[in-house]
LUMNU-971373 format. One line per field, with one value per atom (N, C-alpha, C): x negated, y negated, z negated; atom name. Coordinates in steps of 0.05 Angstrom, whole numbers, m for minus. Layout:
N
x <- c(X	...);
y <- c(Y	...);
z <- c(Z	...);
atom <- c(CA	...);
//
This chain:
334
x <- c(m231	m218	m228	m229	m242	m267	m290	m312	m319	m299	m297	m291	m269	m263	m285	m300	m317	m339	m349	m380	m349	m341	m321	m328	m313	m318	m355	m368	m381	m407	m398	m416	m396	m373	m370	m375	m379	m387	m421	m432	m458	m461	m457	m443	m439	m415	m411	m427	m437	m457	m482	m491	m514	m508	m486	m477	m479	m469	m456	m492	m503	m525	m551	m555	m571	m573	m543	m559	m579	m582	m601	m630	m628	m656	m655	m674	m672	m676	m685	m691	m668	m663	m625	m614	m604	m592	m599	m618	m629	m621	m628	m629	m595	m576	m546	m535	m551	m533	m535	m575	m576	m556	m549	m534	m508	m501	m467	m465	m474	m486	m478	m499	m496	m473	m467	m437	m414	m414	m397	m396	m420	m415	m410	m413	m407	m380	m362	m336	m315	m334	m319	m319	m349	m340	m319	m317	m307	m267	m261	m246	m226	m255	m244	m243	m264	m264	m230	m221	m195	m178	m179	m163	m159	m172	m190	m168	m181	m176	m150	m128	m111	m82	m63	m33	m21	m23	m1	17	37	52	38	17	4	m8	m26	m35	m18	9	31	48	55	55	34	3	m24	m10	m8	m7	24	45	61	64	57	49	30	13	0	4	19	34	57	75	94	78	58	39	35	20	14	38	62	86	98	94	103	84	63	40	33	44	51	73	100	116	112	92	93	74	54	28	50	77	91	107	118	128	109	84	62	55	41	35	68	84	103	101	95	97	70	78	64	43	25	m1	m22	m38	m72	m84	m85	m100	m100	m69	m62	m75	m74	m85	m110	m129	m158	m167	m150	m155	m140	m127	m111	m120	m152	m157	m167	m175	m178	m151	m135	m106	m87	m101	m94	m104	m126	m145	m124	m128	m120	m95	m76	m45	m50	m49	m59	m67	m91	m103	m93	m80	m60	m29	m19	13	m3	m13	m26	m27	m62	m58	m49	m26	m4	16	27	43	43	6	m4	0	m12	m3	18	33	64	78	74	87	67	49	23	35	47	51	80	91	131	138	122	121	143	139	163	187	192	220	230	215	231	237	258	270	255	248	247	208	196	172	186	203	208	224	230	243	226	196	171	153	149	141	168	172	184	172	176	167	179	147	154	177	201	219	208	210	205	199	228	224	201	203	171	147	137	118	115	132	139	131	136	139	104	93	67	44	54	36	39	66	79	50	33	12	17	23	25	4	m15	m38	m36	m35	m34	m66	m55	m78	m80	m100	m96	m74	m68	m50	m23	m19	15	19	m7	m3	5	m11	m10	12	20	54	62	66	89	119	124	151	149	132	122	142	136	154	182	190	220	232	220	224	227	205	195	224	228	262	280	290	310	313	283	279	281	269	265	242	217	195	193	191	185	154	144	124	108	79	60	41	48	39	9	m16	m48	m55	m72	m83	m121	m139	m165	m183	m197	m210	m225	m233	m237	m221	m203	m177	m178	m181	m178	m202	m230	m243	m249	m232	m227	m208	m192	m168	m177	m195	m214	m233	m238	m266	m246	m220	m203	m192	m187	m177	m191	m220	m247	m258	m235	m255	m251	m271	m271	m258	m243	m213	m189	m180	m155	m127	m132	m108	m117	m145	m144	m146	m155	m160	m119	m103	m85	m67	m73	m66	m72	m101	m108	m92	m88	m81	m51	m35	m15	m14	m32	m30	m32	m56	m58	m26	m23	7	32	28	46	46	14	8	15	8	25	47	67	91	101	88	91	84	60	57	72	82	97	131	136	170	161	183	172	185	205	204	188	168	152	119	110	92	72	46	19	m1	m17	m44	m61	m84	m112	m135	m151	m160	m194	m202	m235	m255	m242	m254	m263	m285	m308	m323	m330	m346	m368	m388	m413	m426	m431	m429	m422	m393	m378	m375	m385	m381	m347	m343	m322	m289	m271	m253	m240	m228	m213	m224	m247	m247	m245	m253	m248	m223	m203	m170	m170	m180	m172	m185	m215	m229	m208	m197	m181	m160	m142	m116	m124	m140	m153	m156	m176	m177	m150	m136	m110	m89	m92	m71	m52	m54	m31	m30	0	2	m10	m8	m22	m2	m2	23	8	10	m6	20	7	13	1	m20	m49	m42	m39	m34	m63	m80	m104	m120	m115	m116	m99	m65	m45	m60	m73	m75	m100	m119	m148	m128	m121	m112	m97	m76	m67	m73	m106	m122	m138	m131	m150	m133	m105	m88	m72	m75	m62	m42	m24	7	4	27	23	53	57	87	77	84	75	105	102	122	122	122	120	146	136	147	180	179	208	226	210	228	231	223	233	260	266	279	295	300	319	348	329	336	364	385	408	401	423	418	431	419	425	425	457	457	466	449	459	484	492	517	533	524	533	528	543	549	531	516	509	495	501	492	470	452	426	420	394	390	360	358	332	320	294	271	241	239	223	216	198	207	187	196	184	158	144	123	137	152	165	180	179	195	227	237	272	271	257	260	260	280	266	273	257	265	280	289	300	286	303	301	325	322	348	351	359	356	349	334	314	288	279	258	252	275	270	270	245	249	274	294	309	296	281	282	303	307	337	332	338	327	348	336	348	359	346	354	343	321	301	320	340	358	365	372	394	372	352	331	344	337	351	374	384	417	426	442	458	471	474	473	496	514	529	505	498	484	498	488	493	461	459	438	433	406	408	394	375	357	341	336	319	287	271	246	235	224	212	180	157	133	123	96	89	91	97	94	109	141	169	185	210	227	231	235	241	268	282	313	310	317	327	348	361	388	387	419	425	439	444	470	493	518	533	559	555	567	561	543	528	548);
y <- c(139	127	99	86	59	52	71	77	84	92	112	75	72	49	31	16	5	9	39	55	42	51	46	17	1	m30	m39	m35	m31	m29	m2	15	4	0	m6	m39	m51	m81	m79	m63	m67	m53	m30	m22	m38	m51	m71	m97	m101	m118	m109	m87	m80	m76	m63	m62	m85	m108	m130	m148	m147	m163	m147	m125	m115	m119	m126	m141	m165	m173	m201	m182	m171	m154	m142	m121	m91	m118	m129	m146	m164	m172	m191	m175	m144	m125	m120	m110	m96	m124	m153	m169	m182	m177	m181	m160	m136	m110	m111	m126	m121	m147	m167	m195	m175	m165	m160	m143	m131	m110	m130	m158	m167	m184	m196	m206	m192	m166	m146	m141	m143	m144	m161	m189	m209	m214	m208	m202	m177	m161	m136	m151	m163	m174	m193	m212	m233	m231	m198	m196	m180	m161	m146	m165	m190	m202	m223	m225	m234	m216	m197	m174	m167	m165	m164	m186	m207	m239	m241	m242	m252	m231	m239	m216	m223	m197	m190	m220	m231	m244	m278	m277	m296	m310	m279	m283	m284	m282	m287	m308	m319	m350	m377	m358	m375	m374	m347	m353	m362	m355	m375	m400	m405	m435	m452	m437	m447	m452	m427	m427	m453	m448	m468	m505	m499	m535	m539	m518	m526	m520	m511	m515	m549	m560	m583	m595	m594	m611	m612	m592	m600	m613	m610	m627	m655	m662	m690	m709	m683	m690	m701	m687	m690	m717	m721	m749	m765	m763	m789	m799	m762	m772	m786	m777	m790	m833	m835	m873	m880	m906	m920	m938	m926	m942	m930	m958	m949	m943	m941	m926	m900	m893	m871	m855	m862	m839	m843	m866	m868	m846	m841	m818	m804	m790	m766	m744	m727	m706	m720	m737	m741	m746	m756	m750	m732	m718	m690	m663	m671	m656	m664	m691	m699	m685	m691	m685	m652	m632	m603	m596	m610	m601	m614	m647	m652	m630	m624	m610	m582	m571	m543	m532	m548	m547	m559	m582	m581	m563	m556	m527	m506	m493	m474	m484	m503	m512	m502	m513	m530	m501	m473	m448	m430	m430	m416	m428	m444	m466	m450	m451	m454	m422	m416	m383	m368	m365	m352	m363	m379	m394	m391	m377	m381	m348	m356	m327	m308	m329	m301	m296	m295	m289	m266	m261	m238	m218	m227	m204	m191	m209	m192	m182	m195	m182	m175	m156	m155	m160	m177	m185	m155	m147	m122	m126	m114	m121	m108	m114	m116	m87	m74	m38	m27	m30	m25	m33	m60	m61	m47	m38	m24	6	20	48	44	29	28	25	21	27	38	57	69	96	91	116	115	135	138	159	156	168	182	206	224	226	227	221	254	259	289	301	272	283	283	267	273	298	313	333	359	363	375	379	352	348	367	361	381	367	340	323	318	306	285	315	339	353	353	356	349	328	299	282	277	275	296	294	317	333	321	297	287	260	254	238	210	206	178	164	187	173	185	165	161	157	158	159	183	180	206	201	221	225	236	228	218	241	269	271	276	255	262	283	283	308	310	292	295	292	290	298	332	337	371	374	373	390	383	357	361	380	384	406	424	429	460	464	447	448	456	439	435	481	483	511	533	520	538	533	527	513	545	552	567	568	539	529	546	565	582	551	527	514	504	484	473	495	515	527	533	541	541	520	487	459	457	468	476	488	504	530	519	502	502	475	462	441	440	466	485	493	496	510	489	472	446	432	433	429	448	472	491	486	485	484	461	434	407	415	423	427	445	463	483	475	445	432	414	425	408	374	377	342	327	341	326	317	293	291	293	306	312	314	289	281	297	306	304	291	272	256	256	261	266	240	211	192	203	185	188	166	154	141	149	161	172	152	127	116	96	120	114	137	140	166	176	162	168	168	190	193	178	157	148	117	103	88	96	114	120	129	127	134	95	75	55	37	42	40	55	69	86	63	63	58	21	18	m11	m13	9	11	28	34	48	31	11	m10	13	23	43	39	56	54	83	83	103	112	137	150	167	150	166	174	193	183	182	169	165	124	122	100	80	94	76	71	95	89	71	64	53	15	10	m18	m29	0	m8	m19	m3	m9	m36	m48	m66	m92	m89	m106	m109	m85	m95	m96	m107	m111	m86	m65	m37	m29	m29	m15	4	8	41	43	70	82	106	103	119	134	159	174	179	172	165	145	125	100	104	114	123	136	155	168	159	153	121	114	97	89	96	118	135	149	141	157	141	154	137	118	93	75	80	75	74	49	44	15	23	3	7	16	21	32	57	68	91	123	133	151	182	200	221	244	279	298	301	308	322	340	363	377	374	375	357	377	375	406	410	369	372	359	347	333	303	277	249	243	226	214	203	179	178	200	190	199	210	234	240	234	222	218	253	252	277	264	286	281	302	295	308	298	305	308	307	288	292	308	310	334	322	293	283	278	285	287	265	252	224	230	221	225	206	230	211	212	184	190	178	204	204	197	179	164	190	192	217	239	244	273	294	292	320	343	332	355	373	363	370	385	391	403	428	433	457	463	432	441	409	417	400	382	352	325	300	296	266	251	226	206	179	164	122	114	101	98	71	67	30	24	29	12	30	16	22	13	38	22	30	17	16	15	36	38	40	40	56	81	93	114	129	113	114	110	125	110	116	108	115	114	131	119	122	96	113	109	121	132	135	135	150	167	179	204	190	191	186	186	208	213	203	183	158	138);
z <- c(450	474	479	453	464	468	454	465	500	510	535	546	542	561	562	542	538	560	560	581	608	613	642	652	632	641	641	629	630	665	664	681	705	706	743	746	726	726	735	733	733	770	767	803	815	812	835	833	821	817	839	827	840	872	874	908	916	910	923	928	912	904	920	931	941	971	982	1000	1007	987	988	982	958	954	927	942	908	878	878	858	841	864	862	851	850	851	823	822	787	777	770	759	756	769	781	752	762	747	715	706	679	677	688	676	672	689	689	660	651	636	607	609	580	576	604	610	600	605	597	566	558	527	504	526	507	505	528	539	518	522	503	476	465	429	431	449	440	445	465	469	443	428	408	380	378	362	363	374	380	380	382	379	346	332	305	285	291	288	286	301	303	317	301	303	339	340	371	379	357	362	364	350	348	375	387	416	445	435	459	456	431	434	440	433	450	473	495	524	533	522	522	521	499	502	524	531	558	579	583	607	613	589	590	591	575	573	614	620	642	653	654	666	672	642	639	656	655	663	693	702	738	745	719	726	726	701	702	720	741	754	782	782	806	810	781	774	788	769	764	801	808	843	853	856	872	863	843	843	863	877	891	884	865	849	865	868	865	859	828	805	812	812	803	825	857	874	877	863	862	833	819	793	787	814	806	803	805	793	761	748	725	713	721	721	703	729	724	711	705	684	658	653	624	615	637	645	632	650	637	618	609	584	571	567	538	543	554	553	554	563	545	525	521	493	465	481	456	451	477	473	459	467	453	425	412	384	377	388	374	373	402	387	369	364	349	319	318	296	285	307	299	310	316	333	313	291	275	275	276	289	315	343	367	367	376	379	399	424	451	448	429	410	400	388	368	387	411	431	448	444	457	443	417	396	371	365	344	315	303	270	253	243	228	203	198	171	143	124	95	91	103	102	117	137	147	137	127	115	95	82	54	58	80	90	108	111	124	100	78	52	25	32	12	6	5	m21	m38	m54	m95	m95	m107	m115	m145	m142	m171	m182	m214	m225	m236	m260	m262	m287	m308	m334	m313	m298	m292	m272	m260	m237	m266	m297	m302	m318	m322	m334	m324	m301	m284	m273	m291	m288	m258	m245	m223	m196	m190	m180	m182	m201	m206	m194	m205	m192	m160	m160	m123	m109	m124	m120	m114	m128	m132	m110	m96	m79	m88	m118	m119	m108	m108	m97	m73	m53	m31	m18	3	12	19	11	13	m18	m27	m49	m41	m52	m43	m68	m60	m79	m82	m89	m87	m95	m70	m86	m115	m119	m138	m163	m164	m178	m174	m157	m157	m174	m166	m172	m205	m216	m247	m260	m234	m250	m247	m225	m216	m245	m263	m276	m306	m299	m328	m327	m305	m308	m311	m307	m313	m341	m360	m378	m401	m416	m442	m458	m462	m484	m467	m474	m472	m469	m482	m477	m451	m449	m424	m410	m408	m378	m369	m392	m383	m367	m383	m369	m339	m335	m323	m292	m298	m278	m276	m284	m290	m283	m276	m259	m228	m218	m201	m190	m199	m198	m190	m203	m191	m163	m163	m136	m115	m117	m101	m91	m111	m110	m96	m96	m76	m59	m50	m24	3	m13	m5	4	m16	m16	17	39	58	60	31	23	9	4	m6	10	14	35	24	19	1	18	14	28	10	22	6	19	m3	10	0	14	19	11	12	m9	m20	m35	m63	m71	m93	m98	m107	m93	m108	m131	m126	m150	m180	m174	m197	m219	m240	m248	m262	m268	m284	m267	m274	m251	m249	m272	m279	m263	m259	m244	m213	m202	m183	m171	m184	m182	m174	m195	m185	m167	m154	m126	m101	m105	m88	m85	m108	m98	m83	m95	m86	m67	m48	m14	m2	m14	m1	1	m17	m26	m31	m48	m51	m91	m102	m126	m146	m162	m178	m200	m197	m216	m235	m266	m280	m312	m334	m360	m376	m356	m382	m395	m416	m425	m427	m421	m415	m392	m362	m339	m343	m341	m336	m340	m369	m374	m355	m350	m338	m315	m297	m264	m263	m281	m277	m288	m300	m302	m280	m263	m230	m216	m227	m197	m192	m199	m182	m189	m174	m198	m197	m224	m236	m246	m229	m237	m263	m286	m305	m315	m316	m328	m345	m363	m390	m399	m386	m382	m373	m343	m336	m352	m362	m385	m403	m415	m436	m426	m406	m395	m387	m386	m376	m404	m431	m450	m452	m468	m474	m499	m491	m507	m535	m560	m583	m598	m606	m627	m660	m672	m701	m713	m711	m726	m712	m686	m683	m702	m691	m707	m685	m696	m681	m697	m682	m704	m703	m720	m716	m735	m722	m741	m741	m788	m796	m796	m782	m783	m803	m816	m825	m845	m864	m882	m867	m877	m865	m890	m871	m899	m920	m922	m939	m958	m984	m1002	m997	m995	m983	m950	m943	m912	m893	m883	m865	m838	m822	m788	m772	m748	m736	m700	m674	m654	m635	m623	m605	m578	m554	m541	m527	m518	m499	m508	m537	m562	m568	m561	m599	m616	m630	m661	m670	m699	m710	m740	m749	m789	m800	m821	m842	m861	m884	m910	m920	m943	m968	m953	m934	m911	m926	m940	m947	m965	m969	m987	m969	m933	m922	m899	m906	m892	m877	m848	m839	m834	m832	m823	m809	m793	m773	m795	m797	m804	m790	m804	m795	m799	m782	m785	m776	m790	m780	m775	m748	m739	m756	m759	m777	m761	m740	m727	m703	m692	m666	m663	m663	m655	m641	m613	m590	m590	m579	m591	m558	m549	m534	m523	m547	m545	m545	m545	m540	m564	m566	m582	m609	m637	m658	m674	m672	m684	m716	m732	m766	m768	m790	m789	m825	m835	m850	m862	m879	m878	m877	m860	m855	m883	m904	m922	m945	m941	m958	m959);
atom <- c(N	CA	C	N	CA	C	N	CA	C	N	CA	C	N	CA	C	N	CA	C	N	CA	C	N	CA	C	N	CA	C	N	CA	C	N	CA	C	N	CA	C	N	CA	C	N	CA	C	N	CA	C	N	CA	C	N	CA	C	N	CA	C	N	CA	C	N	CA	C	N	CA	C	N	CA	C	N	CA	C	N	CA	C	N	CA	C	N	CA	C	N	CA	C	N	CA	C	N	CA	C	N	CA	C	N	CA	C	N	CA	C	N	CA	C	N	CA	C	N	CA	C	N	CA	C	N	CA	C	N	CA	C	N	CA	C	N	CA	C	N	CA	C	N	CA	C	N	CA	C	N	CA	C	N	CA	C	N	CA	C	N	CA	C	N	CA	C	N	CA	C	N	CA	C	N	CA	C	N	CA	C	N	CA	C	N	CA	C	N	CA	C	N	CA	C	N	CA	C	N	CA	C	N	CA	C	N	CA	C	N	CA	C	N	CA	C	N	CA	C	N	CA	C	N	CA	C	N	CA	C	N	CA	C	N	CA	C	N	CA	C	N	CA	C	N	CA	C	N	CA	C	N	CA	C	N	CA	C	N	CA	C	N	CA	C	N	CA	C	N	CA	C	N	CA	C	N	CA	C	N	CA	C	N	CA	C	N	CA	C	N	CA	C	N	CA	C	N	CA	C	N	CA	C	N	CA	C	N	CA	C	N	CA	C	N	CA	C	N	CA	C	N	CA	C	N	CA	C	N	CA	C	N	CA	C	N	CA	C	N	CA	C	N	CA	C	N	CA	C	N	CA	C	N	CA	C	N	CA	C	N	CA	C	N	CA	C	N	CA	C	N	CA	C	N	CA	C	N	CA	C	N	CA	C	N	CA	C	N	CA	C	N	CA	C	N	CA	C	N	CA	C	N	CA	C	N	CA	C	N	CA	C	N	CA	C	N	CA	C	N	CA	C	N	CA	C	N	CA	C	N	CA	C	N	CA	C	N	CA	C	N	CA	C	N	CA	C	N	CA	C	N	CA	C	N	CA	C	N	CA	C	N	CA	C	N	CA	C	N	CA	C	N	CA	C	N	CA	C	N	CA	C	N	CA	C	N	CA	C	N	CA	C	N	CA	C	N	CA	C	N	CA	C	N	CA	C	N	CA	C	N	CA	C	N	CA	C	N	CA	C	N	CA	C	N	CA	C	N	CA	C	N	CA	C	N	CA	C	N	CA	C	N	CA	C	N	CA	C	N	CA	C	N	CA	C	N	CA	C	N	CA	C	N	CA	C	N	CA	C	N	CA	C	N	CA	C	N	CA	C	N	CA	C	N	CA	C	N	CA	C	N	CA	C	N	CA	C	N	CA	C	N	CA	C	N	CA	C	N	CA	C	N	CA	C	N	CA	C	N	CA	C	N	CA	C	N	CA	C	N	CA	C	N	CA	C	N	CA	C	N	CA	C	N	CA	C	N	CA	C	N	CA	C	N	CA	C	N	CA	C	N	CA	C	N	CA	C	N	CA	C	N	CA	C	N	CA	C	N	CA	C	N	CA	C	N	CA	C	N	CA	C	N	CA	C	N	CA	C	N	CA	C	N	CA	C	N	CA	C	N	CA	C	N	CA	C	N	CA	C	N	CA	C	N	CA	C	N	CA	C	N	CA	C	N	CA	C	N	CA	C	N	CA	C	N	CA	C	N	CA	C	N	CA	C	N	CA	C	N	CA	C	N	CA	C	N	CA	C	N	CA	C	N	CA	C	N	CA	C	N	CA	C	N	CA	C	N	CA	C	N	CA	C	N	CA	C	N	CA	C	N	CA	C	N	CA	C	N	CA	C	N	CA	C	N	CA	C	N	CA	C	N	CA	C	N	CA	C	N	CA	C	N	CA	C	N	CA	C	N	CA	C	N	CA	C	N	CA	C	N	CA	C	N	CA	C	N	CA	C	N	CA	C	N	CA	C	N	CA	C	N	CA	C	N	CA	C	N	CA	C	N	CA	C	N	CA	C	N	CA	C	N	CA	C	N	CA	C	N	CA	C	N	CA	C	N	CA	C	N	CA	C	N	CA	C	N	CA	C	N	CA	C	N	CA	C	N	CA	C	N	CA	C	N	CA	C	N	CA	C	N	CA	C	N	CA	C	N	CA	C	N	CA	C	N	CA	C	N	CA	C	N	CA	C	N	CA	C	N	CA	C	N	CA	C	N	CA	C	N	CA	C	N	CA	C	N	CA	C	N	CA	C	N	CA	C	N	CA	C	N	CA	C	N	CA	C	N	CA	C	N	CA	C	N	CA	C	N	CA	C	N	CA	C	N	CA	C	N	CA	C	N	CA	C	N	CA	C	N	CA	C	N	CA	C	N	CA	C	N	CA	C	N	CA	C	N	CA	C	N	CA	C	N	CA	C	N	CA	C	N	CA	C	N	CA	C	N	CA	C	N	CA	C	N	CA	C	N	CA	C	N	CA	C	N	CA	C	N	CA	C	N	CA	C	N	CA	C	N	CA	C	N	CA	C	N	CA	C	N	CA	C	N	CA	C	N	CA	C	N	CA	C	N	CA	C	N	CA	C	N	CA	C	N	CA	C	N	CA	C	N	CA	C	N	CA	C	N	CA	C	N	CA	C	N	CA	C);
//
């Protein structure tokens, strides 16, 4: 469309050019039409280069402001002519040059300047609000361990994440390569990541881009998840714990589910009391372990007798890892 308008302005600038100019001679005419021609294009850059350059609200407190400078500036040309000086009617167009062009373009200043402060600016332009900016770059870009999780759907569900969930192609054609693979586990991760995707695409609450980006030369996927979210300005939803540190060493957030779930788990303090059943024996000496029904590990000091059976426990401590949470505990009947 703006190409089209462009040939338009254009081509009837050079027309009427050539009409108007041919009466003098075919020459005037061709030489009228190629000017209008480059006139026209210096017109179009410098119109789009301003366009480009500078915000909607920005360019209507410029002509506001102008308008209003030279508003003032006929008022005060009307003052000045009305006194009975010599000067003044021997240099009233220099006068009045000055007059205009100082109340102008101080105007233009002074709202270009304060423009976010006047109200009847924001009733012709409206100032975008926080939620909108927010909803105009909401991308979450899936990486390939959380598509094959499977969690990131669920969630989905429940409508905590919002936006359009971004998925690249080449993110597919690793899960395409991961479900083709000879390993019976990955090809199953695989296909079962395949499968997740399905299943989003198909929920009509859930919004699922695919996106034809690439960095031909970048080889590895994992930087190219964060070249992406970089030009998308968008976030990256992974539970890879080493995409996660690369990206937010370049700036990119990362919603990691991993992480959420962590967070989500109930809180445990020293000295509560809770059952478990011990399934296995701990490195330590008598230590065994157990599992809670969100899969914390719990280790039990002198548990290993009580192997295979449901457990009173007293929690003694809490430990917090990467790689989530560790409760120890001991037999309660201690």
């Amino acid at each position: 469309m703006i190409l089209l308008l462009r040939a338009v302005f254009i081509a009837v600038n050079a027309v009427f050019s050539l009409l108007f100019f041919l009466k003098i001679s075919l020459m005037a005419g061709v030489i009228a039409c190629v000017a209008s021609v480059a006139v026209s294009l210096v017109l179009i850059i410098a119109i789009e280069y301003v366009s480009h350059s500078f915000s909607a609200r920005t360019l209507v407190a410029a002509v506001l402001g102008l308008l209003v400078g030279l508003g003032l500036g006929h008022m005060f040309m009307l003052l000045i002519t009305s006194m009975p000086l010599e000067f003044i009617s021997r240099n009233t167009p220099l006068i009045a040059t000055l007059c205009y062009y100082l109340t102008g373009f101080g105007m233009m200043m002074f709202l270009i300047i304060k423009g976010e402060e006047i109200a009847l600016i924001d009733k012709i332009v409206p100032k975008p609000s926080d939620d909108e900016h927010e909803k105009g770059v909401a991308y979450k870009i899936l990486d390939t361990s959380v598509i094959i999780d499977g969690r990131i759907a669920d969630i989905c569900d429940t409508g905590f994440i919002e936006g359009i969930l971004v998925i690249p192609n080449f993110v597919l054609n690793e899960l395409q390569m991961i479900a083709d693979s000879a390993d019976s586990i990955k090809r199953n991760r695989g296909r079962r990541g395949l499968d997740i995707l399905n299943k989003m695409q198909k929920d009509h609450s859930i919004v699922v881009k695919i996106s034809d980006i690439d960095f031909k030369d970048v080889p590895d996927v994992d930087a190219k998840l964060v070249k992406l979210a970089k030009v998308m300005k968008a976030k990256v939803i992974t539970n890879d714990f080493n995409l996660n540190k690369v990206a937010e060493f370049h700036g990119v957030k990362v919603l990691n589910i991993n992480q959420l779930s962590n967070s989500l788990k109930p809180i445990v303090l020293p000295g509560e009391d809770m059952r478990v059943l011990l399934l296995k024996e701990g490195k330590d000496a008598n230590q065994a372990i157990g599992y809670l029904d969100d899969g914390t590990m719990v280790v039990v000091e002198n548990g290993r007798k009580r192997l295979n059976n449901d457990v009173d426990v007293t929690v003694t401590s809490v430990l917090q890892t990467t790689a989530g949470r560790m409760i120890f505990a001991r037999l309660k009947e201690e």
